[in-house]
N, C-alpha and C positions, 0 to 999 in steps of 0.2 A: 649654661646660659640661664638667663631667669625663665621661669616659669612661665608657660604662654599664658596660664590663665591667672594670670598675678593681676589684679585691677589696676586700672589705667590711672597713675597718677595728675590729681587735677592742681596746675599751678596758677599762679598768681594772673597768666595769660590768658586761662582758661574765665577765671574770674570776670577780667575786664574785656574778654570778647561778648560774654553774657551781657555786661553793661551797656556795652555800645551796640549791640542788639535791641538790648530794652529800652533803649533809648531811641533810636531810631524805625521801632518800630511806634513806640509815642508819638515819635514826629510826621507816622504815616508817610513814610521814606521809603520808597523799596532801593535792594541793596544797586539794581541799577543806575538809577538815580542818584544814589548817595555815592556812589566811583566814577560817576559822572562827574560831579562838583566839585570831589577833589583830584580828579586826571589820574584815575586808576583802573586798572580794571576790576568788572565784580567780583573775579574770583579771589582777587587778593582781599575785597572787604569779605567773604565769605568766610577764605583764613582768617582772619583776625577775629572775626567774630567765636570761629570755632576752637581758638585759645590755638590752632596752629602755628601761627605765624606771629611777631611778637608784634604790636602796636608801636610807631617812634613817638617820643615827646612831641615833634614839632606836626605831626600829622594828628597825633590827639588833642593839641592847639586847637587847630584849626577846623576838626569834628564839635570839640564845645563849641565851638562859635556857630557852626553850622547848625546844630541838635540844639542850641542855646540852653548847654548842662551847665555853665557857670564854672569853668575848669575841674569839672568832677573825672573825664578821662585825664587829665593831663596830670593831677594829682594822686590818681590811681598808677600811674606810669611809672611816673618818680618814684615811689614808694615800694618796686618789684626788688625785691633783695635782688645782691650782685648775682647770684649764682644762677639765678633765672634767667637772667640777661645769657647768659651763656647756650651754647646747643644742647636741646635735648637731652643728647645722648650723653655729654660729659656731665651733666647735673648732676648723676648718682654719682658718678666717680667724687666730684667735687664735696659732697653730703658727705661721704663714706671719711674722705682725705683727712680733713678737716679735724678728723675723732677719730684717728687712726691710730693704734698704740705701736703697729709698725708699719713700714712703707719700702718694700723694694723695687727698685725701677730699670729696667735695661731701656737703655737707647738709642737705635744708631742712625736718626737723622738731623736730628737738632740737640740741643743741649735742653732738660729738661724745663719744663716751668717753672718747677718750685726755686731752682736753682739760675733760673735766666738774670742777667741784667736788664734795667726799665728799656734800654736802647737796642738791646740785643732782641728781646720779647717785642719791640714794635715792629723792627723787621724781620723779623717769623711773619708775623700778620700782615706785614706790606708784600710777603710773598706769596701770600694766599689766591687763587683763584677760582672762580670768578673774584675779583678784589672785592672787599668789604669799603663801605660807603665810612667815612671818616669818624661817624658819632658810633657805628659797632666799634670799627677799630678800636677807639677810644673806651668803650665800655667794658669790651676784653683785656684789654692790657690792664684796665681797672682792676679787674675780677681774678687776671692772673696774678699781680703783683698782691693785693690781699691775700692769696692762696697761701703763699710764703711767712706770712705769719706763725703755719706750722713748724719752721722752721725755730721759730720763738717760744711755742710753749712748753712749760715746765708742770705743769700737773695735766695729767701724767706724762713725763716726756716720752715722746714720740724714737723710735729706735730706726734709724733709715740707713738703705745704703745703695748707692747708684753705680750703677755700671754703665760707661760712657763709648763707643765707639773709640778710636784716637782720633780717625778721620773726621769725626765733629770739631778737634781743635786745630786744626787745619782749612777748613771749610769759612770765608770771611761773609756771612750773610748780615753782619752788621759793616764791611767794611776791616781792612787789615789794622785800626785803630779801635774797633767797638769788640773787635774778636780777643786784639791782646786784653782789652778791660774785663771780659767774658771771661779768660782763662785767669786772668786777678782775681775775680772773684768765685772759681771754682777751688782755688789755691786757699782762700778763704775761710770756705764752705768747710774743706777737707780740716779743716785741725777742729772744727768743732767734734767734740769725742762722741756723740751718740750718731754722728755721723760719717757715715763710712763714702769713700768714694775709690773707685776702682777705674781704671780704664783696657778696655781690651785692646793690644796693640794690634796694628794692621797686617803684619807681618803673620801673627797667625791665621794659620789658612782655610782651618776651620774649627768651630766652638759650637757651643748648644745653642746660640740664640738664631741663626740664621733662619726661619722663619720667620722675624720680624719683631718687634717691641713689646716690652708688657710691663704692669703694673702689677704689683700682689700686694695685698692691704691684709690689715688682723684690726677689726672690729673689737670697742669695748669687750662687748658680747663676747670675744676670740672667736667669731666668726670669720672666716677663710675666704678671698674673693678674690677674683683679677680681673683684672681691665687690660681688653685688647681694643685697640687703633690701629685701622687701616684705610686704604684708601675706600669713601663709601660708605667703610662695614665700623662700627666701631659699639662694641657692647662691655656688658657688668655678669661674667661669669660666676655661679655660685655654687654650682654642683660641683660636691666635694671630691671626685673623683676626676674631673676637669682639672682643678686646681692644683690640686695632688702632684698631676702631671707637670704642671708650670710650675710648681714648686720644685722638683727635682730637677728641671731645666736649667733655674733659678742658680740651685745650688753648685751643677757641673760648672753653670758660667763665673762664680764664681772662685772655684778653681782655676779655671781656666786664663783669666783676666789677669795682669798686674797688681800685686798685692799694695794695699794703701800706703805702704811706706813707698816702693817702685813708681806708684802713682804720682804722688808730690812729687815725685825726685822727676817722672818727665816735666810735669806744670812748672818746675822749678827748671828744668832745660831749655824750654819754648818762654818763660819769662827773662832767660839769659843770667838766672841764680835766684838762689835764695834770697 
């Protein structure tokens, strides 16, 4: 895991809660009174101020008007790279992906990101709970469907290869029309050559990944990492002996999985042919 005493990464939120602090402390506002006027409570202008919590466009609106900054939050908003819009905790993952010279992926609850349809990716998030209010929705799907870019570059190209549950193509969370367009475009993904895709069938009863999903990245640098997701818990592993391990997870599962030719030939079964 990273280093406890690794310094606290200060983002673009961190910035503009600073502002909207100096700014209302200009206006002789204590933050009582400023979550009063806008029907919030203190402690949620507290977050924002302390770059915890992220600020929305239409409530930074309505803070210029109130601080009469002349839309300096609202401008500051708009201008947070995509990636910060995102939690926390996937930021690193997303920095890391992005300059990734390889990317292995196990997954056995959804179909992954990089690999989602726009329709399929919205309802992932319409499944979330507590639900997301429709301008996050919106900003993640943003931020996911950019991700995939990775997918497109060629200096240096990026070497991937996914191992998919089967029971993810099976599973209709976009509906039993947005699932077969999902499995189209998994059928897709699969002939591009730097990219491998694997599926583990259901019928085996048991493989290396059963403790749950991961990610392993190789850094320009060839630095060595993994990303684990769980309910709650989700971190950017760098200790080499950590990873070590999930790499050799990594590798039994792929053994263990449908080989990419086997692969196609189910996506090509569940599409009813080639």
């Amino acid at each position: 895991m990273q280093p406890a005493n690794k310094p606290k990464k200060i983002t673009s939120w961190h910035v503009i809660g600073a502002l909207l602090s100096h700014f209302r402390r200009a206006a002789h506002i204590t933050q009582p009174e400023l979550a009063e006027q806008v029907g919030l409570h203190e402690d949620t202008i507290g977050s924002i101020e302390q770059g915890r919590r992220p600020l929305k466009l239409d409530l930074a609106e309505t803070l210029d008007e109130i601080l009469d900054t002349k839309g300096a939050l609202a401008v500051a908003v708009a201008k947070v790279p995509e990636r910060e819009k995102l939690p926390a905790f996937v930021q690193d993952l997303v920095e890391h992906e992005e300059k990734a010279l390889t990317l292995l992926s196990y997954q056995n609850q959804v179909v992954p990101g990089l690999l989602q349809t726009t329709d399929y990716a919205r309802a992932v998030f319409d499944c979330l709970y507590p639900p997301l209010d429709e301008e996050q929705a919106d900003e993640w799907l943003s931020t996911r469907i950019d991700r995939q870019k990775l997918l497109e570059r060629k200096k240096p190209r990026p070497m991937l290869n996914f191992i998919l549950e089967e029971v993810l193509l099976h599973r209709p969370i976009d509906g039993p029309d947005g699932l077969r367009e999902q499995i189209r475009h998994l059928r897709r993904c699969a002939e591009l050559p730097y990219l491998g895709l694997q599926i583990m069938p259901t019928k085996r009863g048991n493989h290396a990944g059963l403790d749950g999903p991961m990610i392993l990245l190789e850094t320009p640098e060839h630095e060595h990492l993994a990303y684990i997701e769980g309910q709650l818990i989700s971190y950017l592993i760098d200790d080499p002996d950590q990873v070590s391990i999930l790499q050799q997870k990594y590798g039994m599962l792929r053994s263990q999985a449908l080989t990419p030719d086997e692969s196609i030939g189910l996506l090509d079964d569940l599409l009813g042919g080639p």
